[in-house]
N, CA and C atoms as a LAMMPS dump frame, in Angstrom:
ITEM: TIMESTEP
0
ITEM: NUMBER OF ATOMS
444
ITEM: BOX BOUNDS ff ff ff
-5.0000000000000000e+02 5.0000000000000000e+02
-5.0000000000000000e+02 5.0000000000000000e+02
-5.0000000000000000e+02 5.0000000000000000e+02
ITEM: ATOMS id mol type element x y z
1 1 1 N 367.315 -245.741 441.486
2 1 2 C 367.004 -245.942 442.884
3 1 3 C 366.875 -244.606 443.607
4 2 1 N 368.089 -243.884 442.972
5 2 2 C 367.795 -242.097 443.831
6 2 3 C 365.876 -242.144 443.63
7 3 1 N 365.871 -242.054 442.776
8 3 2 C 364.46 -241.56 442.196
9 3 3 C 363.309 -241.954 443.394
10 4 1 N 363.395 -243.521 443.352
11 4 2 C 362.081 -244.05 444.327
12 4 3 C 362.521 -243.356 445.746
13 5 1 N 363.865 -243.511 445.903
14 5 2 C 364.011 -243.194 447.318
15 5 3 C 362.946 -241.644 447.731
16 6 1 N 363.872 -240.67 446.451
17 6 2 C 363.1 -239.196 446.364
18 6 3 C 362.006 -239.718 446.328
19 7 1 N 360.859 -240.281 445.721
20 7 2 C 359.718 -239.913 445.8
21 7 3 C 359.21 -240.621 447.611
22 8 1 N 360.087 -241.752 447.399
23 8 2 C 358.94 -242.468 448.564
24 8 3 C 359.073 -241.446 450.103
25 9 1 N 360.339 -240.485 449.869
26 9 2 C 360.469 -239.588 451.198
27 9 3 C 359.548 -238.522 451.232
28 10 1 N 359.127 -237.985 449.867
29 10 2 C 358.241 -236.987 449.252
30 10 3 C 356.872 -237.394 450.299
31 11 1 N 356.13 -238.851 449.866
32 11 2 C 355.18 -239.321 450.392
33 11 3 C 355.185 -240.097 451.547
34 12 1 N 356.586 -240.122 452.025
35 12 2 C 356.816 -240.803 453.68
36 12 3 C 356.492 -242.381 453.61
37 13 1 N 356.649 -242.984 452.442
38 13 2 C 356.441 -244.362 452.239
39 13 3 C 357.517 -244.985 452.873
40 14 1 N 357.543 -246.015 453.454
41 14 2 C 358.517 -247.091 454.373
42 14 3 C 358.066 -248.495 453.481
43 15 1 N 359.102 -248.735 453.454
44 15 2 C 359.383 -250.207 453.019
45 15 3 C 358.331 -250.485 451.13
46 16 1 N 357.169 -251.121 451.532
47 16 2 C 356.135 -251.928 450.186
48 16 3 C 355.357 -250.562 450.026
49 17 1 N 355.074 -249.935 449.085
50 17 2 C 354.131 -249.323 448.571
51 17 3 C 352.668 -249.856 448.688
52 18 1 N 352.114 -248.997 449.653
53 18 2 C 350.232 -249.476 449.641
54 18 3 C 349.722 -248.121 448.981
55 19 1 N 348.959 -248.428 447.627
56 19 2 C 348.277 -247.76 447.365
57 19 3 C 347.198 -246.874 447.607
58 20 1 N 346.313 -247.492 448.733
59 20 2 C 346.055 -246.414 449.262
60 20 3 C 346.224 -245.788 450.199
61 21 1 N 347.257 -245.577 450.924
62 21 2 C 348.282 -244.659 451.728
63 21 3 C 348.714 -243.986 451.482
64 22 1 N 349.081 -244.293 449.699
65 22 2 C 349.587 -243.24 448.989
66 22 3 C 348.744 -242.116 448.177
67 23 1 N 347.74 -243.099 448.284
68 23 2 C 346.541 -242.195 447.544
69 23 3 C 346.119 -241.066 448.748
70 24 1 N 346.753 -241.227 449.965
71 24 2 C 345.797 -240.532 450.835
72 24 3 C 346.771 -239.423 451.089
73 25 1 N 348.076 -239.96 450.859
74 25 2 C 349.364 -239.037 451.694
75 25 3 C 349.715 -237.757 450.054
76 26 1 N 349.074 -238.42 449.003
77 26 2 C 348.924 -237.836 447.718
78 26 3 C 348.044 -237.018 447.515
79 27 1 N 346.546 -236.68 448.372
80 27 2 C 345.424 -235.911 448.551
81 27 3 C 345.926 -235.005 448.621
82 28 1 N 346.651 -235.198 450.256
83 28 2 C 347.013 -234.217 450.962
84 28 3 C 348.095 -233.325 451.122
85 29 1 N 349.369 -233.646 450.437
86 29 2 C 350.365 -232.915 449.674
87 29 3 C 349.295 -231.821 448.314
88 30 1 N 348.664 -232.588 447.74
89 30 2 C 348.191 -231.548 446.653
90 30 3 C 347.269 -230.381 447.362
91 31 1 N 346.617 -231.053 448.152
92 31 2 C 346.115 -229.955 448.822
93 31 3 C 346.54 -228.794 449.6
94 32 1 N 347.696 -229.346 450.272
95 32 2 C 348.691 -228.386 451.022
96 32 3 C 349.14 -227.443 449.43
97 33 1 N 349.856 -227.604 448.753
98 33 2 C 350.455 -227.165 447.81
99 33 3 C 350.249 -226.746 446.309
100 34 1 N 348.518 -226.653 446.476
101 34 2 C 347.965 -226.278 445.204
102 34 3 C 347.88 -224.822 445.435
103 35 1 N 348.345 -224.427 443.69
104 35 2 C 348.974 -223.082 443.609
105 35 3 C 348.065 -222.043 443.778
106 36 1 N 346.473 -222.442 443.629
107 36 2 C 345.642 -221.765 444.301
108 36 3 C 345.465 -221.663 445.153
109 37 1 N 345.936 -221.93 445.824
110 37 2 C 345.649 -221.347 447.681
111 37 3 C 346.94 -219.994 447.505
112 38 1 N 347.61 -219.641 446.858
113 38 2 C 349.336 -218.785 447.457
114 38 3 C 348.523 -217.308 446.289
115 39 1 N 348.841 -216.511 446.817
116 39 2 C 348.066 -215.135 446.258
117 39 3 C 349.464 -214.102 446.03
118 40 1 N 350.685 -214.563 446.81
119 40 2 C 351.68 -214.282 446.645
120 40 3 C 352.595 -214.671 445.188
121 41 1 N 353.051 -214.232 444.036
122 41 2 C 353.266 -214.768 442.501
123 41 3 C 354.558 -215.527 442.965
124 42 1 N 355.499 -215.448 443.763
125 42 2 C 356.545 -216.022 443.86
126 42 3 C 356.362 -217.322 444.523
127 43 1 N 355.743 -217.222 445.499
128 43 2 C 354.971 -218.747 446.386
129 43 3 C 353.777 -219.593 445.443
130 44 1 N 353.605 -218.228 444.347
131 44 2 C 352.761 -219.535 443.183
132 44 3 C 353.675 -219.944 442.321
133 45 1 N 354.333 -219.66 442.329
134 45 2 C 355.446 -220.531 441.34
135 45 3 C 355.877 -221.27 441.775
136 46 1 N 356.006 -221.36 443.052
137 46 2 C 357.103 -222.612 444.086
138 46 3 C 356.162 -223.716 443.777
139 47 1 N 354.857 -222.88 444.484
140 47 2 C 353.671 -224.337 443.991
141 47 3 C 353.006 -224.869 443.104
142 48 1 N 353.498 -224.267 442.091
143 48 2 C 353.427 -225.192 440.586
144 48 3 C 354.591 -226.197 440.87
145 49 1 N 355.954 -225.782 440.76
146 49 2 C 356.923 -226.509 440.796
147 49 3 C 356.502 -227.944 441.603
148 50 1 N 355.904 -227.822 443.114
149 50 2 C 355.819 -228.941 444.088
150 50 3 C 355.071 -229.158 443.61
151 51 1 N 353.788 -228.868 443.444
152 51 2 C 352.559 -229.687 442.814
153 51 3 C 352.798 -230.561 441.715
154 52 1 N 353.327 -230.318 440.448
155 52 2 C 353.785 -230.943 439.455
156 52 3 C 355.032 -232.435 439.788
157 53 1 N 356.225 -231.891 441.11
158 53 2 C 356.423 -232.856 441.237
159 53 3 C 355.935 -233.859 442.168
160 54 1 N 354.706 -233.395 442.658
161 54 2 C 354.211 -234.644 443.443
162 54 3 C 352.988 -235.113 442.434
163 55 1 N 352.591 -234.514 441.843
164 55 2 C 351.817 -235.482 440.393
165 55 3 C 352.53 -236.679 439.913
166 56 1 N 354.413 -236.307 439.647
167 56 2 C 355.098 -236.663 438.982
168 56 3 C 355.249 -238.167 439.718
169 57 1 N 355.287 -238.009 440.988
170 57 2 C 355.773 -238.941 441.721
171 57 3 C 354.62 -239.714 441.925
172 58 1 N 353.565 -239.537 442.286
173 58 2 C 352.446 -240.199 442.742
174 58 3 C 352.329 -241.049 441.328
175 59 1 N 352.311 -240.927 440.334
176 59 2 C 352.343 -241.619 439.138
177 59 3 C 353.328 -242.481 438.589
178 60 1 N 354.676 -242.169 439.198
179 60 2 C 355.837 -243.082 438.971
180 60 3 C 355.449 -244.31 440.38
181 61 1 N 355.046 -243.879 441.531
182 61 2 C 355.305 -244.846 442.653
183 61 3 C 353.908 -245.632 442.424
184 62 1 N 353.163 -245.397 442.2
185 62 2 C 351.985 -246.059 441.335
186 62 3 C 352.263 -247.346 440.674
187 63 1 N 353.099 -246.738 439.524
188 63 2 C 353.589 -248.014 438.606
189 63 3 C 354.41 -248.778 439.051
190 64 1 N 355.467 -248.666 440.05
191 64 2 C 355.889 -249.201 440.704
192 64 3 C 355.572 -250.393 441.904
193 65 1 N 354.186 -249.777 442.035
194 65 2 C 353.526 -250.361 443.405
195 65 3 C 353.604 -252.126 443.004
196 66 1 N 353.779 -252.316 444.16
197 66 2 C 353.312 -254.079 444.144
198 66 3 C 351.621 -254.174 443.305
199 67 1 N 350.651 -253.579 443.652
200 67 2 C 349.721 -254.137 442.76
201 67 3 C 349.313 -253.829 441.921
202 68 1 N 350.124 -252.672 441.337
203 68 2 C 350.381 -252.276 439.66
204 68 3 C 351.044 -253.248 439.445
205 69 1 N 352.377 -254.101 439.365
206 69 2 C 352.531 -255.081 439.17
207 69 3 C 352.237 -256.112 439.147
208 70 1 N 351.323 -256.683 439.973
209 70 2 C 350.7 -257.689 440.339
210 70 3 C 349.258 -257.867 439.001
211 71 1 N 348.885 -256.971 438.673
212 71 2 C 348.148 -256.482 437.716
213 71 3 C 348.518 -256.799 436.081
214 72 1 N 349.683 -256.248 436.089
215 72 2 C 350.352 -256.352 434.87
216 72 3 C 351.233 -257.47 434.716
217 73 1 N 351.493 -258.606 436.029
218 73 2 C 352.123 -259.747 435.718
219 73 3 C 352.194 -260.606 434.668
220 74 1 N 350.532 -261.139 433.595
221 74 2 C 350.627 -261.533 432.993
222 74 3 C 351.364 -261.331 431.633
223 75 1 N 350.8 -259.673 431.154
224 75 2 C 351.47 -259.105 430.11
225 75 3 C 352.794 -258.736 430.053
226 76 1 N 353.393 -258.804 431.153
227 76 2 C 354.742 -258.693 431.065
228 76 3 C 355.305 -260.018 430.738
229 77 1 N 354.882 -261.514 431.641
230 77 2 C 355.54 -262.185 431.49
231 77 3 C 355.803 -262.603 430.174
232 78 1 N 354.367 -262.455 429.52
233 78 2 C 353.931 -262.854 427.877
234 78 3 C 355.284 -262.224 427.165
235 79 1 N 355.342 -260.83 427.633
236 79 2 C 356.751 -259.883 427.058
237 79 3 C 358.006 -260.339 426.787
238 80 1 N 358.149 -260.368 428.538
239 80 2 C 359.426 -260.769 428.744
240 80 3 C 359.929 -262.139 428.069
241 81 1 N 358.892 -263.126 427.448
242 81 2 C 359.264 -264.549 427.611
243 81 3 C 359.177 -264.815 425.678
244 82 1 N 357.76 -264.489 425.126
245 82 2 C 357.718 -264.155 424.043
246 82 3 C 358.377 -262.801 423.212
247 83 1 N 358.412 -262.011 423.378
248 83 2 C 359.681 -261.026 422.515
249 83 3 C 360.615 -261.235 422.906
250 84 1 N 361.484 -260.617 422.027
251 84 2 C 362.859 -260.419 421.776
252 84 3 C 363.136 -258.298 421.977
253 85 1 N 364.392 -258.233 422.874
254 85 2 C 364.987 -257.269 423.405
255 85 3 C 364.964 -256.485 421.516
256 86 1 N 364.082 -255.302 421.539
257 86 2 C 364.435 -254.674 419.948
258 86 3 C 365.721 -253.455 420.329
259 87 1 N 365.887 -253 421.6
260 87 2 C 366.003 -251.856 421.611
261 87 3 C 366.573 -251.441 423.366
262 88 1 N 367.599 -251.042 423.818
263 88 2 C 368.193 -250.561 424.999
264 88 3 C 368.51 -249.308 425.003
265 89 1 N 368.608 -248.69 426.014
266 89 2 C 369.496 -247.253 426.744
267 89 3 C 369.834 -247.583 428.051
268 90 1 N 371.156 -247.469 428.787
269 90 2 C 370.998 -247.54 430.123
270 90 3 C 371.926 -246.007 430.089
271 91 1 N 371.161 -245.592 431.158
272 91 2 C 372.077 -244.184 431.783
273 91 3 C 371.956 -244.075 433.373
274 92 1 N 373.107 -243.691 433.66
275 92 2 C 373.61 -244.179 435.71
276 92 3 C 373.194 -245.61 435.834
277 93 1 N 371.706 -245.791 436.98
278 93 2 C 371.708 -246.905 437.233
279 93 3 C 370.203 -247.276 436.386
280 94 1 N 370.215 -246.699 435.233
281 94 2 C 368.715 -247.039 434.693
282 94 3 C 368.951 -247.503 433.256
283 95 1 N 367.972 -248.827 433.345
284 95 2 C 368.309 -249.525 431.992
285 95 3 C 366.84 -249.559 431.376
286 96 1 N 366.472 -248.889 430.115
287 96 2 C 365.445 -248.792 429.594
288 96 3 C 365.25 -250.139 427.945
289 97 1 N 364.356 -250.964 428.059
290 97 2 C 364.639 -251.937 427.152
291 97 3 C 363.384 -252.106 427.011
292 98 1 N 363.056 -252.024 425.228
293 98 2 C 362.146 -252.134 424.579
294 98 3 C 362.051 -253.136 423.854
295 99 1 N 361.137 -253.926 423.895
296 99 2 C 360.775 -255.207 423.166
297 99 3 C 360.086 -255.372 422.095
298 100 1 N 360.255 -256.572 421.114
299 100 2 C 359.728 -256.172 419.811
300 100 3 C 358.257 -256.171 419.945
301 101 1 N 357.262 -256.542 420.844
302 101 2 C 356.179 -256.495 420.807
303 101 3 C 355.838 -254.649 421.281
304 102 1 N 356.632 -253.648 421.437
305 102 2 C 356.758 -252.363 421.325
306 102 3 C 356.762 -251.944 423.103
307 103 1 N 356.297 -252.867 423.877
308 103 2 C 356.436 -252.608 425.339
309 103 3 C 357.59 -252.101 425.782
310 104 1 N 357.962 -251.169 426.397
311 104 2 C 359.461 -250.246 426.721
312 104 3 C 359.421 -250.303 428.402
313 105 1 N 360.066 -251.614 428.971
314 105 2 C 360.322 -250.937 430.624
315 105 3 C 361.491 -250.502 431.027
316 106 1 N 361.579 -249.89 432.328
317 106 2 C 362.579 -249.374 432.921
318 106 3 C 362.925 -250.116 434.24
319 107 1 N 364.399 -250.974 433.983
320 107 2 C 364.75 -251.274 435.641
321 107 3 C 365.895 -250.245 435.99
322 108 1 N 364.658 -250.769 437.695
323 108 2 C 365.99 -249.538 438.058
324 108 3 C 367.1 -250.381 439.172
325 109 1 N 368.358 -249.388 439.4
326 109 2 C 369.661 -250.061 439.643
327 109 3 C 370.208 -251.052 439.125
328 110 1 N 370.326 -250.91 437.868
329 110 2 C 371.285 -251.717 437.184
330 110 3 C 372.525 -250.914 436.795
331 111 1 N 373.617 -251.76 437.126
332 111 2 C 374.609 -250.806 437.305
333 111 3 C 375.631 -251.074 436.063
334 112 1 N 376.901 -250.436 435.594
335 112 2 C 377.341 -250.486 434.101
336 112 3 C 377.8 -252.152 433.87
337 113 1 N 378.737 -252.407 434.986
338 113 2 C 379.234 -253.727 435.066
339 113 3 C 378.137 -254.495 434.651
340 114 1 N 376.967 -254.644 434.857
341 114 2 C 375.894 -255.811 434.531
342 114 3 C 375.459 -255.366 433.22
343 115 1 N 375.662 -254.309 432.933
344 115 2 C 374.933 -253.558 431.574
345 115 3 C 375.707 -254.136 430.103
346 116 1 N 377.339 -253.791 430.591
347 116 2 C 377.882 -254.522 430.277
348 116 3 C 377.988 -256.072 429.483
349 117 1 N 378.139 -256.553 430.948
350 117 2 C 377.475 -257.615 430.719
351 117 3 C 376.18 -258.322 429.514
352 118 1 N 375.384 -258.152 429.878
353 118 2 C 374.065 -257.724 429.448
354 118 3 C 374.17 -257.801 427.495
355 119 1 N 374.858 -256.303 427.286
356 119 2 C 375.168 -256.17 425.711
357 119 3 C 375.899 -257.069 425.398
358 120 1 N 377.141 -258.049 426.197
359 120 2 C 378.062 -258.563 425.656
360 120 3 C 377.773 -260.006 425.587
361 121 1 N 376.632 -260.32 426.162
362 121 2 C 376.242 -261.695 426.094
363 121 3 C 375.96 -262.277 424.629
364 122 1 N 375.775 -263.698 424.492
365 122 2 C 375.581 -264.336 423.147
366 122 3 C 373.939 -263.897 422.964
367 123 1 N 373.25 -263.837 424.212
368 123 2 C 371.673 -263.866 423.929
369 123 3 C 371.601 -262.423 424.938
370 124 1 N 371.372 -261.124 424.766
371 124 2 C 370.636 -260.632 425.451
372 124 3 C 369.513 -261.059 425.952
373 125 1 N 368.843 -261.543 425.235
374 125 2 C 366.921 -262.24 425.622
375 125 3 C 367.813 -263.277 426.703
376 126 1 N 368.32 -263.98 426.577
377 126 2 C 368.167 -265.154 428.077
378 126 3 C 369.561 -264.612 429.398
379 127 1 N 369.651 -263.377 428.662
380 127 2 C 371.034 -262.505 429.856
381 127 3 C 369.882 -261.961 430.717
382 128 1 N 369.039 -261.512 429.971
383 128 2 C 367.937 -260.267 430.316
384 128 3 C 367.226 -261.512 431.597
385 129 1 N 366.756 -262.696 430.476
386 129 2 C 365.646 -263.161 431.587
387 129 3 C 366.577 -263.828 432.644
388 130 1 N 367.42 -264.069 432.693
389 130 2 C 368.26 -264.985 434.01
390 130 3 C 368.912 -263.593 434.947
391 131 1 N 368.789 -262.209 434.37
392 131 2 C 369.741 -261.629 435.33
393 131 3 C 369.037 -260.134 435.993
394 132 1 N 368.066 -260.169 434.922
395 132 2 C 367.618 -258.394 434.964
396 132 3 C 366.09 -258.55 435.371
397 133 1 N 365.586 -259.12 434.157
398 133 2 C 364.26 -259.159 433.728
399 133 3 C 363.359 -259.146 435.135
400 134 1 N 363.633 -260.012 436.176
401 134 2 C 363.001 -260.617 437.333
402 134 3 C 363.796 -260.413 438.633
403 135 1 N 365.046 -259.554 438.523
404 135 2 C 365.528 -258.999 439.358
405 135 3 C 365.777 -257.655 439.896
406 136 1 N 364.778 -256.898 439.033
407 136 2 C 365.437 -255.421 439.155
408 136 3 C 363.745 -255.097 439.467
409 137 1 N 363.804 -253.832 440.599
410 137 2 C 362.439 -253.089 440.399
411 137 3 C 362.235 -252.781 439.045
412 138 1 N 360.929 -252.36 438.773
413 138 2 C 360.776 -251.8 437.043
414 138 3 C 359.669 -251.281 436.975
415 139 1 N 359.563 -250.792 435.94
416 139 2 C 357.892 -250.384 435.688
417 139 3 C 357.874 -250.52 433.988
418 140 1 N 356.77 -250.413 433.827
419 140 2 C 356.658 -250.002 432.55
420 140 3 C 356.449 -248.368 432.103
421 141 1 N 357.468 -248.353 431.149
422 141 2 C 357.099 -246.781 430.882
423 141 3 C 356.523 -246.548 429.011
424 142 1 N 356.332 -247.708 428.75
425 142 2 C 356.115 -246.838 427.086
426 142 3 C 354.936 -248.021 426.742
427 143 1 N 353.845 -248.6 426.46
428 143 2 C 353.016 -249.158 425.806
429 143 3 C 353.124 -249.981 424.535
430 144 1 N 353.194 -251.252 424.157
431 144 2 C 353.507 -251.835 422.823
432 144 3 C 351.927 -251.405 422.472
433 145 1 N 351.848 -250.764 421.027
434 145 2 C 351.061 -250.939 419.477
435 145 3 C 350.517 -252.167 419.608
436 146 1 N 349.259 -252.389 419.928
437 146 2 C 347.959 -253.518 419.36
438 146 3 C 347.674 -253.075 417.844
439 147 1 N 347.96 -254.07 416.913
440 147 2 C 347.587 -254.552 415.672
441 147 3 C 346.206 -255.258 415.261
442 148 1 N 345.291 -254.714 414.813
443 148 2 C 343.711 -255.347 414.661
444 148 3 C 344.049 -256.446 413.665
């Protein structure tokens, strides 16, 4: 959650992510802060640093967005409903869970107590879908392998 908060203050986002608001408030940070404009070597280094992390961010709040999701609803649900959990990490409030169809998402604020939880259940797969799966922001961060 730190994370979205950091980025969405980065890009001055309030409340739902609109893509193109962000696409616009994302122009114009790169433009302010591209390392070619600074002729000074120390102020070009700052603006690699900012530039890179507003790449970073504009691409995480992206995937995040309501209609990056809205997009990817089907293939997730297919995910979430048809595979089985192959694979977890949670660290602070981030739980990363990879499915056997190779799809890897990330929710965020899940906290240890539910994580907990979570591993200690009889079914991860129906802990996941009754508690996490459809309750936590998320994105996808890793791509499942298509098989011809």
């Amino acid at each position: 959650m730190k994370r979205i908060n950091e980025y969405k203050k980065l890009f001055k986002v309030e409340g739902t992510i609109d893509l193109k608001e962000l696409k616009t408030s994302y122009r114009g940070l790169v433009k302010q802060w591209h390392p070619d404009k600074f002729q000074d070597e120390e102020k070009k280094l700052e603006a690699e640093k900012i530039s890179t992390k507003i790449i970073d961010g504009y691409h995480f709040l992206v995937s995040i967005a309501p209609e990056t999701k809205e997009a990817g609803q089907e293939e997730y649900n297919k995910t979430i409903t048809l595979s089985q959990v192959a694979d977890y990490h949670h660290k602070s409030m981030l739980l990363e869970v990879t499915f056997t169809d190779g799809n890897t998402y990330e929710y965020f604020g899940v906290n240890h107590k539910l994580f907990l939880k979570f591993i200690n259940s009889k079914s991860i797969n129906n802990f996941g879908r009754r508690n996490i799966f459809k309750s936590f922001v998320y994105r996808k961060s890793k791509k499942g392998t298509t098989e011809a």
